[in-house]
Structure formats: structure tokens, C-alpha cells
N, C-alpha and C positions, 0 to 999 in steps of 0.2 A: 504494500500500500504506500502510497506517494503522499510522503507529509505535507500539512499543512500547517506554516507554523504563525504564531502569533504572538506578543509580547503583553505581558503582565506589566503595569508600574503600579508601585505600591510606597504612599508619600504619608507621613502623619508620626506623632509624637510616639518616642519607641515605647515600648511594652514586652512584656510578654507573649508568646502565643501567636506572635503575628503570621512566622513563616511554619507554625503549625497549622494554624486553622486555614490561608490558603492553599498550601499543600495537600491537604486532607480532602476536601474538595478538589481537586484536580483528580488526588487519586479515584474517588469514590466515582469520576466521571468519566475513567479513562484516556486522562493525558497525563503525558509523560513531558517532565519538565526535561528539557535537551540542557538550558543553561542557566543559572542562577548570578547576579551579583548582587549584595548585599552591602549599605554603608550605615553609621551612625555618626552621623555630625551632630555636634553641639544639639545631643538629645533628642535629632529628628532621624526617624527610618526613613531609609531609602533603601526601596529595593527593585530589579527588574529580571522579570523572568521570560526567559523564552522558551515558549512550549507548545508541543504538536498537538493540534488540537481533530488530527484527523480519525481518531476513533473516540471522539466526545462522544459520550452517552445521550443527551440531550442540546434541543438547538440552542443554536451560541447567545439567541436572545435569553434565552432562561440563566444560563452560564455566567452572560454578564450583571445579568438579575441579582443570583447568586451572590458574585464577589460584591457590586456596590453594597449590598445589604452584611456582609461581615465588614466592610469598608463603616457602614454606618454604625454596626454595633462598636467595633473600636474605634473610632472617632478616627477613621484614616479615606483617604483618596485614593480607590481602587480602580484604574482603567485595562480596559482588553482591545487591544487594535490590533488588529490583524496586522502580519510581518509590510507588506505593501505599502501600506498605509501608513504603518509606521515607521518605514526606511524614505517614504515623501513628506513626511511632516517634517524627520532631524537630517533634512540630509543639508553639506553646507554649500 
């Protein structure tokens, strides 16, 4: 099967649990995270994940459903852009 990959960013005051409970979720939908980078500056998460989202369980509108609502339970900014999309928004 020929991936499709997409990019996770995930921005908001660090905590606990963050790169559990997105994780968890990926796995329970079948995506497999390809790459992960993760920072913590002056007490803000940052992280960005790129992951195939070609054997999702469910459509990516539910998916993205999904992460804003653990986004909104931990007070963070959770977006899903597809790789495309998101290689034309940062590119310089």
C-alpha cells in the first residue's frame, strides 16, 4: 500500500501526557507515526509529527475531530495537514 503521509503540529503549555494521548489515538486508528520531533522552550510544547495516514480507520474529518478535541481538553493547538499542503504553506 502506497502511503499517505501527513503532518501532526502540536503547540501549547507542556504537560504531561501530551505525546501519550496523541499517540494512543493514532495507534487505536491505525497510523503509524514515520517521524516525530519534539521541543520544550521556555515551558511551551512543541511538537511535529509525520504520519501515514493510509490505513486510518476512520475519515480524516473524524481524525481531525478527534485530535482538536484532546487539543481542547489540554488547553493545546492541535492541527492535521496533509504532507502537500503542508510542504506549500512552509516552503521558502
Amino acid at each position: 500500500m502506497k502511503k499517505e503521509l501527513s503532518f501532526i503540529t502540536v503547540i501549547g503549555k507542556d504537560k504531561r501526557g501530551i505525546v501519550a494521548k496523541v499517540s494512543d489515538l493514532l495507534y487505536k486508528n491505525n497510523i503509524n507515526i514515520e517521524d516525530i520531533n519534539q521541543k520544550i522552550m521556555e515551558g511551551l510544547f512543541v511538537m511535529t509529527m509525520l504520519v501515514d495516514i493510509s490505513g486510518c480507520r476512520c475519515p480524516i474529518k473524524r481524525l481531525n475531530s478527534s485530535l482538536e478535541n484532546i487539543g481542547k481538553k489540554m488547553g493545546l493547538k492541535i492541527q492535521l495537514q496533509h504532507e502537500n499542503i503542508f510542504k506549500m504553506m512552509h516552503r521558502v
